[in-house]
ROSE-4610 file (N, C-alpha, C; in Angstrom, 1 decimal, always signed):
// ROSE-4610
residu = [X/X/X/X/X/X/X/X/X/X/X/X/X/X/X/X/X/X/X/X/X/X/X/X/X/X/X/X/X/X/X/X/X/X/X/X/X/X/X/X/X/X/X/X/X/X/X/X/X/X/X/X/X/X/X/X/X/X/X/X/X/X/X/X/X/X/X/X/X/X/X/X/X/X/X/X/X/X/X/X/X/X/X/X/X/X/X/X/X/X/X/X/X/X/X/X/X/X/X/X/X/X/X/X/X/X/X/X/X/X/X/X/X/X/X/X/X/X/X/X/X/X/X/X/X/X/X/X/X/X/X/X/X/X/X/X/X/X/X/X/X/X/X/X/X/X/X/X/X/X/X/X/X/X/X/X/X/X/X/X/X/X/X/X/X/X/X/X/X/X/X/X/X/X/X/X/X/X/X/X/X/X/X/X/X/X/X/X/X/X/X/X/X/X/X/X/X/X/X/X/X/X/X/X/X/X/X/X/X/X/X/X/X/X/X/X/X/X/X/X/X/X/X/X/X/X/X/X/X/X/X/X/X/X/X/X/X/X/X/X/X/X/X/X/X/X/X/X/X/X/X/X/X/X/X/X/X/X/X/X/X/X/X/X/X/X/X/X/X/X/X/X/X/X/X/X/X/X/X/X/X/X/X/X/X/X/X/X/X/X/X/X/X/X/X/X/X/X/X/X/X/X/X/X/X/X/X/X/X/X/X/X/X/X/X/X/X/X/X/X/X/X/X/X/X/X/X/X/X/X/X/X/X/X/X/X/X/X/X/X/X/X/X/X/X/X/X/X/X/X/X/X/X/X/X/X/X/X/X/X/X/X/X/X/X/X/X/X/X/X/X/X/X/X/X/X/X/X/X/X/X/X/X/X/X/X/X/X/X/X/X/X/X/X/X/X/X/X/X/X/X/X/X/X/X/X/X/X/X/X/X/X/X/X/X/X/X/X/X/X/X/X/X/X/X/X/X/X/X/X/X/X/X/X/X/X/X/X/X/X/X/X/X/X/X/X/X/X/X/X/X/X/X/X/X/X/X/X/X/X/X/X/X/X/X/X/X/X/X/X/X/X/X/X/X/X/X/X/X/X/X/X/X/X/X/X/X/X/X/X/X/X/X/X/X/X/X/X/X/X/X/X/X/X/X/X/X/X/X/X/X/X/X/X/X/X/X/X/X/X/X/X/X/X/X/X/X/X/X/X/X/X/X/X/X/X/X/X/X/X/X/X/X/X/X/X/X/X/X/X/X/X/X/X/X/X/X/X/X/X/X/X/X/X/X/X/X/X/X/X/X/X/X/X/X/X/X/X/X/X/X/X/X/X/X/X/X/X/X/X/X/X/X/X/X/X/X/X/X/X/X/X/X/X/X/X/X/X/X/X/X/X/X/X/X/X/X/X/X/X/X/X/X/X/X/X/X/X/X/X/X/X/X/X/X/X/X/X/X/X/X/X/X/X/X/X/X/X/X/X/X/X/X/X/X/X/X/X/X/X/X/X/X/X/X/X/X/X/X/X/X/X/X/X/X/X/X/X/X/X/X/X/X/X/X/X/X/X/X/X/X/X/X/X/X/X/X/X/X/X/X/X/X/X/X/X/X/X]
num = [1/1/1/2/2/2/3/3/3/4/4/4/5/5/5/6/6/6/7/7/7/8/8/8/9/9/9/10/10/10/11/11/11/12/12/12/13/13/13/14/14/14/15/15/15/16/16/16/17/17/17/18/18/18/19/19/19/20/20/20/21/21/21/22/22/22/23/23/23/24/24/24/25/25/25/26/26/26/27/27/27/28/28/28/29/29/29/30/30/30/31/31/31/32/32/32/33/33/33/34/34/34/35/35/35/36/36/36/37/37/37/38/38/38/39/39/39/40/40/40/41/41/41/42/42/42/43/43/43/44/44/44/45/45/45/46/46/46/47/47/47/48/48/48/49/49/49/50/50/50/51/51/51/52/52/52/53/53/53/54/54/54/55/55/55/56/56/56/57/57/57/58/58/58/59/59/59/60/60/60/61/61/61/62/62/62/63/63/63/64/64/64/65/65/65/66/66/66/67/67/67/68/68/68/69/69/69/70/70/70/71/71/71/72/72/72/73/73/73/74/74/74/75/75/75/76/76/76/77/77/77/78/78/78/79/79/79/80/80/80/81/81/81/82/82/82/83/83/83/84/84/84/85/85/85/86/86/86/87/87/87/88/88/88/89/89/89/90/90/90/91/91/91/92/92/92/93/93/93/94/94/94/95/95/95/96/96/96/97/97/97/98/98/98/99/99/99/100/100/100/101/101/101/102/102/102/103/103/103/104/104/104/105/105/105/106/106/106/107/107/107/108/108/108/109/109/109/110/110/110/111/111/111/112/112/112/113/113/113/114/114/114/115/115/115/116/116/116/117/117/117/118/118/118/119/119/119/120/120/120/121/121/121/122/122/122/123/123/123/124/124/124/125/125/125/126/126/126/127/127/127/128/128/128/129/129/129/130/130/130/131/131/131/132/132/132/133/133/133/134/134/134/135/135/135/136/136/136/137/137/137/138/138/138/139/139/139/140/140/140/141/141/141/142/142/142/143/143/143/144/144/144/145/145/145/146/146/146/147/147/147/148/148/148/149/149/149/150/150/150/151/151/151/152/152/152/153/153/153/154/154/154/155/155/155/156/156/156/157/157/157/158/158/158/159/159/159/160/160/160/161/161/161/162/162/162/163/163/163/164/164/164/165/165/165/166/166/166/167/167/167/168/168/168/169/169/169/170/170/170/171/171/171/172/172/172/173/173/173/174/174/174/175/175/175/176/176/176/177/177/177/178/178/178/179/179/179/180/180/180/181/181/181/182/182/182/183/183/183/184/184/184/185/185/185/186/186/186/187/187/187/188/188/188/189/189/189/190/190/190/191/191/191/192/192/192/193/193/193/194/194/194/195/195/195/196/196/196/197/197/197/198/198/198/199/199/199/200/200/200/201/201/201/202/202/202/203/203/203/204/204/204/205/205/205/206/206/206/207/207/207/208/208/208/209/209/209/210/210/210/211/211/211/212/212/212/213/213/213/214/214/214/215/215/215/216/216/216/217/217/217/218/218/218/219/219/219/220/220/220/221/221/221/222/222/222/223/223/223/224/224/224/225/225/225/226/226/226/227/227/227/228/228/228/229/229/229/230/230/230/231/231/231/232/232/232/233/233/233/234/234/234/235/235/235/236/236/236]
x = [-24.0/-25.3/-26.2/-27.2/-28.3/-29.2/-29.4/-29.9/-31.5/-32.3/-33.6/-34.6/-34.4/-36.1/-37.1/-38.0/-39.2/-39.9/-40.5/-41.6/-43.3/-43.7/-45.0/-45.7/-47.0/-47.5/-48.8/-48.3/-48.7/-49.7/-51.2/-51.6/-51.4/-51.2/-50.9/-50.1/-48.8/-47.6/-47.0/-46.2/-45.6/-44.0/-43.6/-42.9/-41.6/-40.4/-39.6/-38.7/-38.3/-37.4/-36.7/-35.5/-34.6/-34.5/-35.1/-34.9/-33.2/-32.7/-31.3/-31.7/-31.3/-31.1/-29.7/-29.5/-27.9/-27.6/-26.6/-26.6/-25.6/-25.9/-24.6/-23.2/-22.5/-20.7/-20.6/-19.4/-19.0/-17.8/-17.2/-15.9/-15.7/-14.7/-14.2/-13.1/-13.6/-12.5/-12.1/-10.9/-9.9/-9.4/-9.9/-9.2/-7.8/-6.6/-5.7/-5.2/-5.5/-5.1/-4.5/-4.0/-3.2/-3.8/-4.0/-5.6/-5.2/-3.9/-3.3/-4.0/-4.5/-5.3/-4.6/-3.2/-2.3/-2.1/-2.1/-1.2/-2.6/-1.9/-2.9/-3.7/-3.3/-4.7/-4.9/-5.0/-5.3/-6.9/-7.3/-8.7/-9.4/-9.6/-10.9/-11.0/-10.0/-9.9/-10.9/-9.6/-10.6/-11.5/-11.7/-12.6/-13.8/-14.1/-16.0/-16.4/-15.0/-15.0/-15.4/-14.5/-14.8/-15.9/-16.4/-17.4/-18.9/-18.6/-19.9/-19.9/-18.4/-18.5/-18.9/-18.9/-19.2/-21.1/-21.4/-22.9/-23.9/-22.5/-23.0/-23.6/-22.8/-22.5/-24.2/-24.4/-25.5/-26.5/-26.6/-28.2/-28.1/-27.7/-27.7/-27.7/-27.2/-27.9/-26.5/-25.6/-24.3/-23.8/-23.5/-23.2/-23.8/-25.3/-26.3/-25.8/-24.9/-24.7/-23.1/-22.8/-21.9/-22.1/-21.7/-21.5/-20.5/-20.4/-18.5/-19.5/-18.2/-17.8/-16.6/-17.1/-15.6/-15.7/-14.3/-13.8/-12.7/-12.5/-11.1/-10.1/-8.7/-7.5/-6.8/-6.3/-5.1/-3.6/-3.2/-2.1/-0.6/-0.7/+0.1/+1.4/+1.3/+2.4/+3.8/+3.5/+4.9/+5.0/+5.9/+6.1/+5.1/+5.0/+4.4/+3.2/+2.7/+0.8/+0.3/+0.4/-0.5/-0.3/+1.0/+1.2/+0.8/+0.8/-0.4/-1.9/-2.2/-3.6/-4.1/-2.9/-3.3/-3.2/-2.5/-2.3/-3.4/-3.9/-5.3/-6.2/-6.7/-7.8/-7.8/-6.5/-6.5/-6.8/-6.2/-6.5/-7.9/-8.4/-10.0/-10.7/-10.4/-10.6/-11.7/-11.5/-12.1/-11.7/-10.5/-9.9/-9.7/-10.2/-10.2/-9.6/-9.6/-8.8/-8.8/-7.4/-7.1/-7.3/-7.4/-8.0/-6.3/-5.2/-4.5/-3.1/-2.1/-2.0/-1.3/-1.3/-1.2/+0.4/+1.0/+2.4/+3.2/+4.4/+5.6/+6.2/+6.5/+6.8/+5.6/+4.6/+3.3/+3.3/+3.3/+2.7/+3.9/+5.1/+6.1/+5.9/+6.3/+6.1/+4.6/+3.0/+2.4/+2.4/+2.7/+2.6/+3.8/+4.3/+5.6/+4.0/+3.5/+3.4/+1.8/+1.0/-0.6/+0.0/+1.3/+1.8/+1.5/+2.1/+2.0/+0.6/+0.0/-1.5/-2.7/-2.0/-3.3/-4.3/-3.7/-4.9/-4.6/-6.0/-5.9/-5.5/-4.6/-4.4/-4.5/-5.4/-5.4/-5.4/-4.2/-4.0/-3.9/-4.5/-4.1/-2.0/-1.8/-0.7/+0.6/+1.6/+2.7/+3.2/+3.8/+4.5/+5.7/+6.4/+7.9/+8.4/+8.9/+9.3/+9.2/+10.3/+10.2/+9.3/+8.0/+6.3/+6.2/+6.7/+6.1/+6.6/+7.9/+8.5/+7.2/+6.6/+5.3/+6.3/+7.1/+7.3/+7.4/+7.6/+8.3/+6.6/+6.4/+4.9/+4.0/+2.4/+1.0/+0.3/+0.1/-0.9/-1.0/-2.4/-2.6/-3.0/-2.1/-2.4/-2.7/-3.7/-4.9/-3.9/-2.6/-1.7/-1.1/-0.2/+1.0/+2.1/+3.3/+4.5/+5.3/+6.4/+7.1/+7.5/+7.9/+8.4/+7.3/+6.5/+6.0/+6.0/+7.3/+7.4/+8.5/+9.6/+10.4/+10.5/+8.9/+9.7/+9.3/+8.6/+8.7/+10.2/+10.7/+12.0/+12.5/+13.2/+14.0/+13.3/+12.2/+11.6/+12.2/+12.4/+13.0/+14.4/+15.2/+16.5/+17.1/+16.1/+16.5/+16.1/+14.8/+15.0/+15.9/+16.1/+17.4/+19.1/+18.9/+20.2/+21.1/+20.9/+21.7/+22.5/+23.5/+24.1/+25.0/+24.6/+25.3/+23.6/+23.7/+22.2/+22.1/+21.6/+21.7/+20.6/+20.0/+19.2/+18.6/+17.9/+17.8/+16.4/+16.6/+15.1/+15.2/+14.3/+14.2/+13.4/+14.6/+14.0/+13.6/+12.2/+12.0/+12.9/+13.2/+13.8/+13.2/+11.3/+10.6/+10.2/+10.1/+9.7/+7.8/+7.3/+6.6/+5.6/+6.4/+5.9/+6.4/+5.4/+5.1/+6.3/+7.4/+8.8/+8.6/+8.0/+7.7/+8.7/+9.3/+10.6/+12.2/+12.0/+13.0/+12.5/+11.7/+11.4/+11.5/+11.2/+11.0/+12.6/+13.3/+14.8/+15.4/+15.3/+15.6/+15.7/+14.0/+13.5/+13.8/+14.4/+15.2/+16.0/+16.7/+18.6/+18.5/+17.5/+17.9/+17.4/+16.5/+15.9/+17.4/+18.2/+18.9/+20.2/+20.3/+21.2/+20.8/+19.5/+19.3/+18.7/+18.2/+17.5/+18.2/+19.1/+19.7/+20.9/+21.9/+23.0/+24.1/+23.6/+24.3/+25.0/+26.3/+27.0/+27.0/+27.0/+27.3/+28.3/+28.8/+29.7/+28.9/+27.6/+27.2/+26.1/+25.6/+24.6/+25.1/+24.0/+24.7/+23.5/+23.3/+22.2/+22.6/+21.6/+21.8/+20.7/+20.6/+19.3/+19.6/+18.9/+18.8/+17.7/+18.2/+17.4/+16.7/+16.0/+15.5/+16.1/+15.2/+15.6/+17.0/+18.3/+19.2/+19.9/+19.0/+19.6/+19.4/+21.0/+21.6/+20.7/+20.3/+19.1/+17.8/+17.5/+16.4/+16.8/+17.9/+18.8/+18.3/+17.2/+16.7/+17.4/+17.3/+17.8/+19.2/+20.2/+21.8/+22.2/+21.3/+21.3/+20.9/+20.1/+19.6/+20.3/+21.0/+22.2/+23.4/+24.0/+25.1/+25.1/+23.7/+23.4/+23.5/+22.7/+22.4/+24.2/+25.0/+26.2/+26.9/+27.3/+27.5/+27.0/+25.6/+24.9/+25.4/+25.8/+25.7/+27.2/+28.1/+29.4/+29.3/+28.2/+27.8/+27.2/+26.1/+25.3/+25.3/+26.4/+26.8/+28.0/+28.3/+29.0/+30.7/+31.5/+32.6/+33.8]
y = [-11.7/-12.3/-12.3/-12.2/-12.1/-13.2/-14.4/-15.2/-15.2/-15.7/-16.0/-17.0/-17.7/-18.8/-18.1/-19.0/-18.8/-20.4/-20.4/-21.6/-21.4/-22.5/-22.4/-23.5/-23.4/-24.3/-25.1/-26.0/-27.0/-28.0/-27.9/-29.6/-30.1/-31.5/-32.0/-31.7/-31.5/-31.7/-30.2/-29.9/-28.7/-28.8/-27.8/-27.6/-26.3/-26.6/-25.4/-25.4/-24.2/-24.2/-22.9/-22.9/-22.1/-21.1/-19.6/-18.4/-17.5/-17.9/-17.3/-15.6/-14.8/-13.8/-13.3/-12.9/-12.4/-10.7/-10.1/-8.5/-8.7/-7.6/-7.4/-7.8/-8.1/-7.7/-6.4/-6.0/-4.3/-4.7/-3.9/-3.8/-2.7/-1.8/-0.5/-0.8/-0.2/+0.5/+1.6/+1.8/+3.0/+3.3/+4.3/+4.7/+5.9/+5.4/+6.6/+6.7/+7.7/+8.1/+9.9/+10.1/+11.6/+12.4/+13.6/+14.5/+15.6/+15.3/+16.2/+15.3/+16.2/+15.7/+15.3/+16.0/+16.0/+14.5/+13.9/+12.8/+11.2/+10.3/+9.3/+8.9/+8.2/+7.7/+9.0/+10.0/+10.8/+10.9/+11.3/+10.8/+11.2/+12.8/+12.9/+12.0/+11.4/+10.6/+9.5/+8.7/+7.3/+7.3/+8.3/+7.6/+7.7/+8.7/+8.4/+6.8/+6.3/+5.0/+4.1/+4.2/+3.1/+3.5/+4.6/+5.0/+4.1/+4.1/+3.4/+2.0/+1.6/-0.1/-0.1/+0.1/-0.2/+0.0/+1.6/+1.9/+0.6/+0.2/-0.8/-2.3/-2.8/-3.6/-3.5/-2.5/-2.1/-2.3/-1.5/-1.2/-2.7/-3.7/-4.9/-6.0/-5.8/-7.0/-8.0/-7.2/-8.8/-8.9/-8.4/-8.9/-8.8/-9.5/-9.2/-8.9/-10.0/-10.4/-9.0/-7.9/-7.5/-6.1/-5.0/-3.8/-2.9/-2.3/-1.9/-0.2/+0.2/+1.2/+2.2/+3.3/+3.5/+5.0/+5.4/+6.3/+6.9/+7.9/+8.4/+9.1/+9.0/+10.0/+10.3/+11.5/+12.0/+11.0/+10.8/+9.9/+11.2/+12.6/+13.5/+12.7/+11.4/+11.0/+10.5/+10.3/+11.2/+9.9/+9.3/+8.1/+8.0/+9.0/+9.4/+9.3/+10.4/+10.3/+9.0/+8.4/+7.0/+5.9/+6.0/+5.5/+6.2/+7.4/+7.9/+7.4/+8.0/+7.3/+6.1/+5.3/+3.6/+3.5/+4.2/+4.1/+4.3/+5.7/+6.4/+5.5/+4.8/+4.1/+2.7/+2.5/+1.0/+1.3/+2.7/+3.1/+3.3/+3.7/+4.2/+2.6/+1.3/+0.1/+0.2/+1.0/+0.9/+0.5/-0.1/-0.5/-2.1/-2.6/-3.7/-4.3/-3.1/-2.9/-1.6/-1.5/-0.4/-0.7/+0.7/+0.7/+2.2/+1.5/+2.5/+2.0/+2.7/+3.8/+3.4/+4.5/+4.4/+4.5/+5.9/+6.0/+5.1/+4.4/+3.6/+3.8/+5.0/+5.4/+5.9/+5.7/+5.6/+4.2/+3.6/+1.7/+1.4/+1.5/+0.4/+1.0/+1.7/+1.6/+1.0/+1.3/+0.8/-1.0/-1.1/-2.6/-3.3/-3.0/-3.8/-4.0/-2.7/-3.4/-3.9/-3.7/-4.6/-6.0/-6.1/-7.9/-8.3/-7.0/-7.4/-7.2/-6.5/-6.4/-7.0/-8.2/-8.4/-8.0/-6.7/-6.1/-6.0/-6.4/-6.4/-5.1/-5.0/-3.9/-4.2/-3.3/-3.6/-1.9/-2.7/-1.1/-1.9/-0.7/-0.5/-0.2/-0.1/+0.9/+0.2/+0.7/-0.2/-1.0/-0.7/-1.2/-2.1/-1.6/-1.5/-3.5/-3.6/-5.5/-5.8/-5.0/-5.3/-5.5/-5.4/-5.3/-7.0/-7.5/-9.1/-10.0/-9.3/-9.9/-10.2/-11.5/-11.4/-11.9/-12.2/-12.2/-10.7/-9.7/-8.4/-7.4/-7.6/-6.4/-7.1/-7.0/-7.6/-7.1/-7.2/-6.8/-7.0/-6.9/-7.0/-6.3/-6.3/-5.5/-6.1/-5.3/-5.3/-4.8/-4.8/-4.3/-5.3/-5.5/-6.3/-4.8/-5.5/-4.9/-4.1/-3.7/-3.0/-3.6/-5.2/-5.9/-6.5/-6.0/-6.1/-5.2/-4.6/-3.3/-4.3/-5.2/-5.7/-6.8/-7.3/-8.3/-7.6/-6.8/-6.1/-5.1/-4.7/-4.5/-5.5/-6.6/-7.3/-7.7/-8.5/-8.7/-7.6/-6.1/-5.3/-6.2/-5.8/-6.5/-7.4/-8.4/-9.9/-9.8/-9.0/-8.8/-8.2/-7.1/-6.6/-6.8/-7.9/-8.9/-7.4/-6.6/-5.9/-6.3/-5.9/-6.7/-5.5/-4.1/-3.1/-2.4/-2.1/-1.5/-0.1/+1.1/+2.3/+2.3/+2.6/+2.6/+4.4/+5.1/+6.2/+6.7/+7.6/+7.8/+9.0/+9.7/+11.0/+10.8/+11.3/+11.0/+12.6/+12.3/+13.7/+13.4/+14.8/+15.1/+14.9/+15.4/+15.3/+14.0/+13.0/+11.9/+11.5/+13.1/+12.9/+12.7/+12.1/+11.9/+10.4/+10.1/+8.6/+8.0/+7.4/+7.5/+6.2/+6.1/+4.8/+4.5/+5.3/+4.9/+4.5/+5.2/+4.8/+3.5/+3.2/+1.7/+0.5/+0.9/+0.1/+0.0/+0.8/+0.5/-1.0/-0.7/-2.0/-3.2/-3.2/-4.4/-4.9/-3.8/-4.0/-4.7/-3.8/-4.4/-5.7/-6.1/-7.6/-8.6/-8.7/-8.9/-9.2/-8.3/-8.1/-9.1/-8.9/-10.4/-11.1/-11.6/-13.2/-13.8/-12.8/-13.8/-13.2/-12.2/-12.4/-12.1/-12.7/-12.6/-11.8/-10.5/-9.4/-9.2/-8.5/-8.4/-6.9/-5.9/-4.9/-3.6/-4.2/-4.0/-3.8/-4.4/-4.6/-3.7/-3.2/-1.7/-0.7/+0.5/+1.7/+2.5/+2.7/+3.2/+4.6/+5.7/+7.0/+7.4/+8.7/+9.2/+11.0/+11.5/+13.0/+13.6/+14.9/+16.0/+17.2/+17.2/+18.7/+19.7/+19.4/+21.1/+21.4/+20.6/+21.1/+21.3/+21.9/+22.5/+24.0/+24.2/+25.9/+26.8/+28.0/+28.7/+28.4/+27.3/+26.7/+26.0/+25.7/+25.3/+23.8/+23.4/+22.3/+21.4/+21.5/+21.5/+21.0/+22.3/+21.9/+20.6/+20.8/+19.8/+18.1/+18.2/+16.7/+16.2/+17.6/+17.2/+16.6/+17.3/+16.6/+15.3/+15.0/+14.1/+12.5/+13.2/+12.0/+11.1/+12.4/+12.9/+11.8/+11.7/+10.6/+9.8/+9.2/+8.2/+7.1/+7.8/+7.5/+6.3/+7.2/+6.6/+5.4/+5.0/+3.4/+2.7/+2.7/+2.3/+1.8/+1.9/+1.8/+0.9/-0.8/-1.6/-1.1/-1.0/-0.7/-1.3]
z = [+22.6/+22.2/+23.5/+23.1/+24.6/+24.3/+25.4/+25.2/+25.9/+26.0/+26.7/+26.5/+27.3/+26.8/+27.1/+26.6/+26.2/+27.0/+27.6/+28.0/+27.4/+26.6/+26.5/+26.7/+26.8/+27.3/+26.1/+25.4/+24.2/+24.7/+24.5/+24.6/+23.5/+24.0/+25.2/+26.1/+25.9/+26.3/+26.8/+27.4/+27.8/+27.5/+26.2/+25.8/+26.2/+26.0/+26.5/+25.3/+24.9/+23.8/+23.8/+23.5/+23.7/+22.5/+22.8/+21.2/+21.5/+20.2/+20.8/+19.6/+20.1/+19.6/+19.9/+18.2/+18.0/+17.7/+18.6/+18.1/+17.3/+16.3/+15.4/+15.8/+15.1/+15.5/+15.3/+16.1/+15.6/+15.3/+14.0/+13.8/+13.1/+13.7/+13.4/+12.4/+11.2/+10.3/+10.2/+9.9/+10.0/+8.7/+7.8/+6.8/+6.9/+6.3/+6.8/+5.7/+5.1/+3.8/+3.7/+2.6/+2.6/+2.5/+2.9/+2.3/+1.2/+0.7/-0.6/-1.7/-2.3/-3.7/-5.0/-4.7/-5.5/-5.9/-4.9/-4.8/-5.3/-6.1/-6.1/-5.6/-4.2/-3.4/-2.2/-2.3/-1.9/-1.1/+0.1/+0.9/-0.4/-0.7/-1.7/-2.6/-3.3/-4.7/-3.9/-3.2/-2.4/-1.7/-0.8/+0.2/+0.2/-1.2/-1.8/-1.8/-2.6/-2.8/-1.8/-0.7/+0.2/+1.0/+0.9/+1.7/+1.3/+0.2/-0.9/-0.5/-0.7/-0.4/+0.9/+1.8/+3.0/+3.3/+2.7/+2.8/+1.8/+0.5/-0.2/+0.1/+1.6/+2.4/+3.6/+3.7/+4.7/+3.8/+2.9/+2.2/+1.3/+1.2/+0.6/+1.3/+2.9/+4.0/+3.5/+2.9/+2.5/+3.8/+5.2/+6.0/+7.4/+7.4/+8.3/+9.8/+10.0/+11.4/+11.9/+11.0/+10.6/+11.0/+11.7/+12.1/+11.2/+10.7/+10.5/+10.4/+11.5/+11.6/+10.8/+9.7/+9.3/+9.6/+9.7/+10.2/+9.2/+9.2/+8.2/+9.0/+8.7/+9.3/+8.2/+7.9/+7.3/+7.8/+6.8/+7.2/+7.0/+5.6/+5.6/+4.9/+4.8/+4.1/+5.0/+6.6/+6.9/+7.7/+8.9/+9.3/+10.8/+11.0/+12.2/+12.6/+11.7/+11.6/+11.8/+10.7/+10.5/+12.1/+12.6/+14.1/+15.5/+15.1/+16.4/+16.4/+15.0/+14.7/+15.2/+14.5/+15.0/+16.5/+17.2/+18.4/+19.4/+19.2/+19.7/+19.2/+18.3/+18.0/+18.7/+19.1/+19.9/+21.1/+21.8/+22.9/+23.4/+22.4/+22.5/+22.0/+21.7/+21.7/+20.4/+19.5/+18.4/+16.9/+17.1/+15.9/+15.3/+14.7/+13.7/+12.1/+11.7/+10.1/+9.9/+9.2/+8.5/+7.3/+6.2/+5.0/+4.8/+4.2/+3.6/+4.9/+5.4/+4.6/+3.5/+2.0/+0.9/+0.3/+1.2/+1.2/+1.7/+0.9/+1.4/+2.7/+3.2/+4.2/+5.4/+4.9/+6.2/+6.8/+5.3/+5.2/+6.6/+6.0/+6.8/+8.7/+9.0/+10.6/+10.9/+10.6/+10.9/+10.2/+9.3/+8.6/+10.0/+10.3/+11.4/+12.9/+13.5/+14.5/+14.3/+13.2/+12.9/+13.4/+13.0/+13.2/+15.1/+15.4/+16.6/+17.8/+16.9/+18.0/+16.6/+15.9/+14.9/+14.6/+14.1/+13.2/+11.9/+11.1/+9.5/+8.9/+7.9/+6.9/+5.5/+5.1/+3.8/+3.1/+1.8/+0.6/-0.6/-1.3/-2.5/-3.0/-2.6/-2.3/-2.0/-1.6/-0.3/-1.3/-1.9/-3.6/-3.1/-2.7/-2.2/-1.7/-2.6/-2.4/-1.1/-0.1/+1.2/+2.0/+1.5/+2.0/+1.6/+1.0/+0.7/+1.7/+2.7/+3.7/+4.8/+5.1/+6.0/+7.8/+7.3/+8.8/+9.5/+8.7/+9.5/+9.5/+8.1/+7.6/+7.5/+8.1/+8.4/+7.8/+6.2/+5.4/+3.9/+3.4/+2.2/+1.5/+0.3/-1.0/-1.8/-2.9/-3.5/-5.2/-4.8/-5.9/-6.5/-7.6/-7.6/-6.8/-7.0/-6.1/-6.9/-6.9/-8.1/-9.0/-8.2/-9.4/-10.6/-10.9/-11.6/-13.2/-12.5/-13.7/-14.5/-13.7/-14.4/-15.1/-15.6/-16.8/-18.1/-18.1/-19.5/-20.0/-18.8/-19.1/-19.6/-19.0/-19.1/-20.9/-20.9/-22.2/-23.4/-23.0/-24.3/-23.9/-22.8/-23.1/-23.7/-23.3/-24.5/-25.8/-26.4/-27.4/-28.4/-28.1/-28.8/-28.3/-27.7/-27.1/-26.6/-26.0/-24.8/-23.7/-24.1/-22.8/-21.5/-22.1/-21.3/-21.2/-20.1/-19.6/-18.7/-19.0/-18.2/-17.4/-16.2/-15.8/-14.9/-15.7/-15.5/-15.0/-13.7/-13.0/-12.6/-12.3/-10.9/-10.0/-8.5/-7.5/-7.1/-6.0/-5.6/-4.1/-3.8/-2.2/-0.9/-1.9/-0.7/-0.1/+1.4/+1.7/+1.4/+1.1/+1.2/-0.3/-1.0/-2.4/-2.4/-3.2/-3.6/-4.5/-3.8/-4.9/-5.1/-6.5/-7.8/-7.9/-8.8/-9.0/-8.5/-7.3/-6.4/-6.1/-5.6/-5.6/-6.4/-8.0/-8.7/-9.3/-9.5/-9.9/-9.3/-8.5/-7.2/-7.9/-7.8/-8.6/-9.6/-10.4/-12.2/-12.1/-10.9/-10.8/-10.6/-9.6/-8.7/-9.8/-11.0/-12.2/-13.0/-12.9/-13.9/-14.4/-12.2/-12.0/-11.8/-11.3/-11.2/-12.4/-13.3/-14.7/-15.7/-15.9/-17.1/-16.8/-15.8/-15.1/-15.7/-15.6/-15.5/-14.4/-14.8/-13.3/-13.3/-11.7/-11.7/-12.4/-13.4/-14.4/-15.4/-15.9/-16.8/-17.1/-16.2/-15.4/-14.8/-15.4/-14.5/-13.8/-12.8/-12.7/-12.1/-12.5/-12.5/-12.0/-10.7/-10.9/-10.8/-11.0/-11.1/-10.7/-10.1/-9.8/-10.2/-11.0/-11.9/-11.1/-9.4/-8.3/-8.4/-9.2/-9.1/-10.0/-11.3/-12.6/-11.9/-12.6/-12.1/-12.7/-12.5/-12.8/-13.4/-13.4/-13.6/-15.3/-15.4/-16.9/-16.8/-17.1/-17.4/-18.3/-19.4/-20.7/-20.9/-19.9/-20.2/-18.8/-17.6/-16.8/-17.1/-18.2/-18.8/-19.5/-20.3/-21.4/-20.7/-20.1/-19.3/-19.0/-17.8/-17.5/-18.1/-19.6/-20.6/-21.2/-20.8/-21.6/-20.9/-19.7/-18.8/-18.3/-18.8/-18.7/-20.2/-21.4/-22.4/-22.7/-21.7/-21.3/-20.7/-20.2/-18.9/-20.1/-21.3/-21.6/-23.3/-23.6/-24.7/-25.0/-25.9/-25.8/-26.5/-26.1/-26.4/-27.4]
């Protein structure tokens, strides 16, 4: 802030009064998002978006006394990226909040050290239960978590009074895909024993890989699969 009086001279009396003038704040935001389109929150998808909220922020005067700087990085999905990034922008002393990253495997190494140089994160994204741990990960999501996939399971369960349960998903190979489901299983299982005290005996969980049906035998690979799934999930 830059301060200055002003003295004037009033009859009768001679007056002094202090004019404070305020400059903006600056605060740099950092978007780090994946720049495969493929993929959900992918930059093209979002960052029209947040680009708006922010220009929306300026051309509307909602935060006068308010600067923000935003910026975008490719995060690539991968554990790395999104931690150089954050690194160089602290270096370069222009970093205040992140916006992303979106992938599970971006979120966690950066969500561990925001704790330790307090900087805000915020995603849509970062599903994965272990994210609600606040002593270890520094940030907010704008999501519910995986476990939110599991009371509607459980809800079919009790309905049709089940008491032997299969639990079937496909995982991809690659880290660099958004793995829903590897994450959300979790959440089923731990659901499964603590609110309808199922014991490990009582579930079977299975997951599979399309890339490794024998000549691209989709079909006889599913079959199998289902074939020994059907052996866990069925009361005897």
């Amino acid at each position: 802030m830059a301060y200055f009086e002003v003295s004037i001279l009033a009859l009768p009396l001679l007056l002094s009064f202090t004019v404070v003038i305020s400059e903006k704040e600056k605060y740099y935001m950092k978007a780090i998002l994946p720049d495969d389109n493929s993929k959900e929150f992918a930059m093209g998808k979002v960052g029209p978006g947040i680009s708006k909220a922010v220009e929306t922020i300026r051309r509307e005067n909602r935060l006068p006394q308010v600067e923000i700087n935003l910026t975008f990085d490719h995060s690539n999905c991968d554990q790395t990226n999104p931690v150089l990034t954050f690194i160089d922008a602290l270096k370069d002393d222009n970093l205040d909040v992140i916006v992303g990253p979106a992938c599970d495997y971006s979120c966690a190494p950066v969500a561990r050290i925001t704790r330790y140089y307090r900087k805000a994160m915020v995603t849509g994204a970062c599903l994965a239960s272990a994210f609600g741990n606040k002593d270890q990960y520094f940030m907010t999501r704008l999501y519910p978590d995986y476990y939110g996939t599991s009371p509607p399971v459980l809800s079919i369960i009790q309905q049709y009074k089940w008491d032997m349960v299969a639990l079937l998903y496909e995982h991809q190979y690659s880290y660099s895909e958004i793995q829903y489901c590897f994450f959300t299983i979790p959440a089923i299982q731990k659901d499964l024993v603590a609110k309808l005290n199922l014991t490990e005996n009582d579930y079977f969980v299975k997951r599979f890989h399309l890339e490794l049906a024998v000549d691209g035998n989709e079909g006889e690979y599913l079959e199998n699969m289902l074939q020994e799934v059907s052996e866990h999930a069925r009361s005897k």
